[in-house]
C-alpha positions in Angstrom: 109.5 57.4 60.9 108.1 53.9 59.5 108.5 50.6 59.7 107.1 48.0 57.6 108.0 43.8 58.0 106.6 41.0 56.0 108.8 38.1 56.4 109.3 34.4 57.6 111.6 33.2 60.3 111.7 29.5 61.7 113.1 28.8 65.3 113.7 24.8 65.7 110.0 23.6 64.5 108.4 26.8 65.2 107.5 28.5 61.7 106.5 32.3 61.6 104.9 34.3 59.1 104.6 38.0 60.1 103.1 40.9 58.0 103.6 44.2 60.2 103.7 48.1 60.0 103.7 51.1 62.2 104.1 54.9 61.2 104.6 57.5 64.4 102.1 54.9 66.5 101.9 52.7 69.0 101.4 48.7 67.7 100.7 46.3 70.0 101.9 42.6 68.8 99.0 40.3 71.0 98.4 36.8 71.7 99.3 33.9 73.9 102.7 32.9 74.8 104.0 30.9 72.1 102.1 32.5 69.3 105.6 34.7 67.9 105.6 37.8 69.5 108.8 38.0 71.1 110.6 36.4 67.5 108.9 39.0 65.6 110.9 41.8 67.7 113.9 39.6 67.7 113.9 39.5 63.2 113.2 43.3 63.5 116.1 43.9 65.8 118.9 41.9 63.9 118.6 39.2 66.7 116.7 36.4 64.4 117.9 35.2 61.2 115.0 35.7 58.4 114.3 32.6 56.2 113.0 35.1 53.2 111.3 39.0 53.2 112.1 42.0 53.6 112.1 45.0 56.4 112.3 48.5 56.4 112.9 50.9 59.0 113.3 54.3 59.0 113.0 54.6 54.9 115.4 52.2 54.9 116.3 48.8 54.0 117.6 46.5 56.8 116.4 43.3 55.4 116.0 42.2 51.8 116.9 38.2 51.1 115.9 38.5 47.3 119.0 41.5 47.5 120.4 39.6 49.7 120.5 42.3 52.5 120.8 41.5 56.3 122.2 44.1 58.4 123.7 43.4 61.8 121.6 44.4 64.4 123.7 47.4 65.5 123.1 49.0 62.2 119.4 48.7 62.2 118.8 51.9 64.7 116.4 50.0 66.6 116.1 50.5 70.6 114.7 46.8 72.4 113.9 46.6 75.7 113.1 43.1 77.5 111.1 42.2 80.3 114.5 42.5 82.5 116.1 45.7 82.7 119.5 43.8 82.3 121.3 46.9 83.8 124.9 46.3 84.3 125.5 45.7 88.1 129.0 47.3 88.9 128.3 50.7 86.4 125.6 53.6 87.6 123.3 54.7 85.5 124.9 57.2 83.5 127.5 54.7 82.1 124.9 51.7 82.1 123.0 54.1 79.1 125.7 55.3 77.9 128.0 52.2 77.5 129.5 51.8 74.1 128.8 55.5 73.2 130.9 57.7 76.0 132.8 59.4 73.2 130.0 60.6 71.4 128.8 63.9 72.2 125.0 63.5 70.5 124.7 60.7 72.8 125.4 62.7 75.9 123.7 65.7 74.5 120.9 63.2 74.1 121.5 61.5 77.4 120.5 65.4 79.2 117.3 65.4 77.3 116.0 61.9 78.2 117.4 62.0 81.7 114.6 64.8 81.5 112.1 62.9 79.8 112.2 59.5 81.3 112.2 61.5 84.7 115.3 59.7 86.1 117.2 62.4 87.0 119.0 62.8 90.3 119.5 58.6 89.6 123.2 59.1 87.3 125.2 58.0 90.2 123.0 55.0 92.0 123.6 51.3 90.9 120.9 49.3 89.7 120.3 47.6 93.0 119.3 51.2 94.3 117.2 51.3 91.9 113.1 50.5 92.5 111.5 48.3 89.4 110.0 51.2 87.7 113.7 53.1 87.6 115.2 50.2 86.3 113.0 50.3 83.3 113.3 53.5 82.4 117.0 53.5 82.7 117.1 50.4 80.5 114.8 52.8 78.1 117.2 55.7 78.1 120.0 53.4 77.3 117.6 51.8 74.5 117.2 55.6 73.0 120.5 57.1 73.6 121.4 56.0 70.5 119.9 57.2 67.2 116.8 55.7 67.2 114.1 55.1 64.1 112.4 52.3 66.1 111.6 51.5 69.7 110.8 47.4 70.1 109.1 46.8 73.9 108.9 42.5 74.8 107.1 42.6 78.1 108.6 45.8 79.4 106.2 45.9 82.6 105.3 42.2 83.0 107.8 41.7 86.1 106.2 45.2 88.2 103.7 45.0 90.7 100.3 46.4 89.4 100.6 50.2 90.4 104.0 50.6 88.8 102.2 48.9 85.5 100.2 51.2 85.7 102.2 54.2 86.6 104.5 52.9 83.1 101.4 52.4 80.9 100.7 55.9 81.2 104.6 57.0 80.8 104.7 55.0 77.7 101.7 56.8 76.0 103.3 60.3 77.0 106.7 58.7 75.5 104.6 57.5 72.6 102.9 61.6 71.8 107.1 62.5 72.6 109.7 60.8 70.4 107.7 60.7 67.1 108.4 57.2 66.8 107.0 53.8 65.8 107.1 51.7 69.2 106.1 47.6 68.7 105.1 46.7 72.1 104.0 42.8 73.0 101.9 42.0 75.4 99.8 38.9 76.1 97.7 41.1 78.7 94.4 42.4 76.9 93.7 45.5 79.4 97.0 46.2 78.3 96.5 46.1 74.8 93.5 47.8 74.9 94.8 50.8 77.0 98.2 50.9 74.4 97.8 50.0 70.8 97.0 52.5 68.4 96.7 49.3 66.2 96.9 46.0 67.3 97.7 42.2 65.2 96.6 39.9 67.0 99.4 36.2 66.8 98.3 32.7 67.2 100.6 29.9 66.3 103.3 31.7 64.3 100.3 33.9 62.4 98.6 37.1 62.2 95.0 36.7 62.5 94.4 39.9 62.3 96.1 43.5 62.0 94.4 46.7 62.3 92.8 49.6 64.3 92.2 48.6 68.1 88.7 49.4 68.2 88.2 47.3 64.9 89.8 44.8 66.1 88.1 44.5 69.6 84.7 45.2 67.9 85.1 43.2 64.4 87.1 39.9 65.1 87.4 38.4 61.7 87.0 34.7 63.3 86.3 33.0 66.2 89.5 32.6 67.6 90.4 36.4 67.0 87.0 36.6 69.2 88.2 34.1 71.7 92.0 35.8 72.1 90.4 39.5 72.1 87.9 38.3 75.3 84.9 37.6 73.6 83.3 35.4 75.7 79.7 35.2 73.9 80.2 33.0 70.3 77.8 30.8 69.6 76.7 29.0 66.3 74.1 30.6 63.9 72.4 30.3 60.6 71.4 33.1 58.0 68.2 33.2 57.0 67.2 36.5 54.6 68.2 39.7 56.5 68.9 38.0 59.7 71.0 35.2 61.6 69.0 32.6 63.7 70.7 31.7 67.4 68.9 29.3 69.3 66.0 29.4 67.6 65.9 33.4 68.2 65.9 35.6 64.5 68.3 38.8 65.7 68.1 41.8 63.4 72.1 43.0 62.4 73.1 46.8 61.5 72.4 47.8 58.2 75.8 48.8 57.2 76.5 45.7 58.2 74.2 42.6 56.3 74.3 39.1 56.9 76.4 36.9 53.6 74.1 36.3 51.2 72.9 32.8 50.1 72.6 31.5 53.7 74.9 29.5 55.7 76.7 28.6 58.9 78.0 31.3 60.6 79.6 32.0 64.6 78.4 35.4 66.2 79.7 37.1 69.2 78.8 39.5 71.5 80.7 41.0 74.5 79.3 40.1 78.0 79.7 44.1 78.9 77.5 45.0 75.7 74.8 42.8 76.7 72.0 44.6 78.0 69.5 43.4 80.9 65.5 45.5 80.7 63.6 45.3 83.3 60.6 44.6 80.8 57.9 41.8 81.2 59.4 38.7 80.2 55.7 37.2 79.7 55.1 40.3 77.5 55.7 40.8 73.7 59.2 41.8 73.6 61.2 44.3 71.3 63.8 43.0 68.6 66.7 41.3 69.5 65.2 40.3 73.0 64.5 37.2 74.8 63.4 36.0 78.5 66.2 34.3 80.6 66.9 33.4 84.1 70.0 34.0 85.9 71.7 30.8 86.8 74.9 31.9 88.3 76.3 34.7 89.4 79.8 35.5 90.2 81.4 38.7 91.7 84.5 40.3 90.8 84.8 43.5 93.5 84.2 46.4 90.6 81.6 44.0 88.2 79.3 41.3 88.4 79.4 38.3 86.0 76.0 36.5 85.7 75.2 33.5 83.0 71.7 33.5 82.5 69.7 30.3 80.2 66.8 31.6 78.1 63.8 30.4 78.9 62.7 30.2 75.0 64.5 31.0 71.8 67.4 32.5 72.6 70.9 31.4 73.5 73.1 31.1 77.0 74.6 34.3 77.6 77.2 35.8 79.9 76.4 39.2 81.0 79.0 41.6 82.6 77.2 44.2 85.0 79.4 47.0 86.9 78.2 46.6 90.3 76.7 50.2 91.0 74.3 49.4 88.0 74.0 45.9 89.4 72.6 47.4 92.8 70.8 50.0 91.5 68.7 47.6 89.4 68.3 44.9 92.0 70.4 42.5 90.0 70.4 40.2 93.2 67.0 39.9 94.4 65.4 39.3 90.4 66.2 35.7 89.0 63.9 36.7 85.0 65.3 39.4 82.9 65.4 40.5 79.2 68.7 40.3 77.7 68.9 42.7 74.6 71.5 41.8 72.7 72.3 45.1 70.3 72.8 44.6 66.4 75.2 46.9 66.4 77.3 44.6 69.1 76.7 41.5 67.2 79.7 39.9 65.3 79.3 38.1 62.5 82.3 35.6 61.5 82.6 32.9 59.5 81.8 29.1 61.0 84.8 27.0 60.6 85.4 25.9 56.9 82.5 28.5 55.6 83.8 31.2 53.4 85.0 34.7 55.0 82.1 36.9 56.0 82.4 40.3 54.8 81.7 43.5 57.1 
């Protein structure tokens, strides 16, 4: 199964433009509230008109305004499932999934296997008040799939649970995902989430995609500083190339190979994750190795499994944020040593462009 979208939608002054795809995968639409997710499931599902583009699902053709194709949403074969179960209050379970389908045989035979699958059996006579959160949800997701089913659309499915049935779903949902063969949209505007879910992740900002691809590449190559910001980068700071390098705060730091600073110079933002920051317990009066520089710890802040300290070179170099798990944190006497090295890796260095300066290519 595939699906592949590249349309625009408007919703009062709200203008989208969203260019999407997903084979048998996991794709996690991203970003703050506001930024399009939940109207880019709501075009794929039938549910918002399309100003102009075209959609495919399943090999075939649900949208198409140049053919002038738009078809309703219960001919799409989609399943969408909301942050509310919305579970019918006065039916049990078996008729809540199976409303609108009791005559059809495939739906019951299908009914037995996901009853099976989604682990809700034993649940066909309860109402949905007898139901706990993490029930509810997966009866609104065997009502979603009863049906057949080419695409599985997710908006929020786990933002009203309590952490440990997040949890407990996050890991239903990647055995569902391995399971049904199917390409599952899921949005999120949590980045553990994200992380943990998305085979591939686009990442939405104000009606945009700033950027669609694998997660890692995502995470590890934003393609701008705002992908950077959104994705949790909390290192960017403002640099200039100069030859084979890219000067920050005065400090000349070495980048991959494979991975070579524009040439002709210029203005450019580089990032670098707080957990790929590196502390050595070197000399900081000493000659130091590439892509080092002495700094003192200014603040530091404790989060129960991790340390963050902010630590001001004492030379060229910039400010840095440095995220320390807190058994390496007491093993290396993080609290009792104000100077440290900070290494910051080439191959954890970002390159993007600075605002207005052309794209930087990696």
């Amino acid at each position: 199964m595939t699906l592949s979208a590249a349309f625009a939608a408007r919703v009062g002054d709200f203008a989208l433009e969203a260019d999407v795809a997903a084979a048998d995968e996991l794709v996690v639409l991203y970003g703050p509230s506001g930024s399009g997710k939940t109207v880019t499931l709501r075009a794929l599902a039938g549910l918002q008109p399309v100003e102009r583009g075209r959609i495919e699902i399943g090999g075939r053709v649900v949208v198409d305004t140049a053919a002038g194709i738009h078809l309703p949403p219960q001919q799409r074969r989609v399943g969408y499932v909301v942050q509310e179960p919305a579970l019918f209050p006065h039916l049990d379970v078996r008729r809540n999934v199976l409303i609108g389908v009791e005559r059809s045989r495939e739906a019951h035979a299908r009914y037995e296997r996901l009853r099976a699958m989604l682990r809700i059996e034993g649940l066909d006579g309860r109402r949905p008040h007898q139901l706990s959160g993490g029930q509810g949800q997966r009866v609104a997701l065997a009502r979603a799939l009863v049906r057949p089913t080419e695409a599985l659309l997710l908006d929020e499915p786990f933002s009203a649970l309590d952490e440990a049935l997040r949890e407990e779903m996050r890991g239903e949902l990647l055995r569902l995902r391995r399971e049904l063969g199917l390409p599952i949209l899921f949005v999120t505007h949590d980045l553990r989430e994200a992380h943990l879910l998305g085979d591939r992740i686009a990442v939405l900002d104000h009606g945009r995609v700033l950027q669609f691809g694998r997660r890692d590449e995502v995470f590890r190559r934003p393609r701008s500083r705002r992908v950077a910001e959104l994705t949790g980068v909390r290192n960017i700071v403002s640099g200039v190339v100069e030859g084979d390098r890219v000067v920050v705060g005065g400090l000349a730091l070495a980048l991959p190979p494979d991975r070579p600073p524009p040439a002709g110079g210029g203005r450019v933002d580089v990032g670098v994750r707080a957990e790929r920051c590196i502390l050595r317990r070197l000399d900081p009066d000493a000659a130091l190795p590439e892509n080092c520089f002495a700094a003192r710890v200014v603040e530091d802040l404790a989060f129960g499994n991790a340390h963050l300290l902010r630590l001001e070179p004492e030379g060229p170099g910039p400010s840095v944020l440095v995220e320390v798990a807190s058994r390496p944190y007491e093993v290396l006497g993080v609290a009792s040593m104000r100077r440290w090295v900070v290494e910051l890796p080439p191959a954890d260095l970002q390159v993007m462009p600075a605002d207005g300066a052309p794209p930087v290519r990696q």
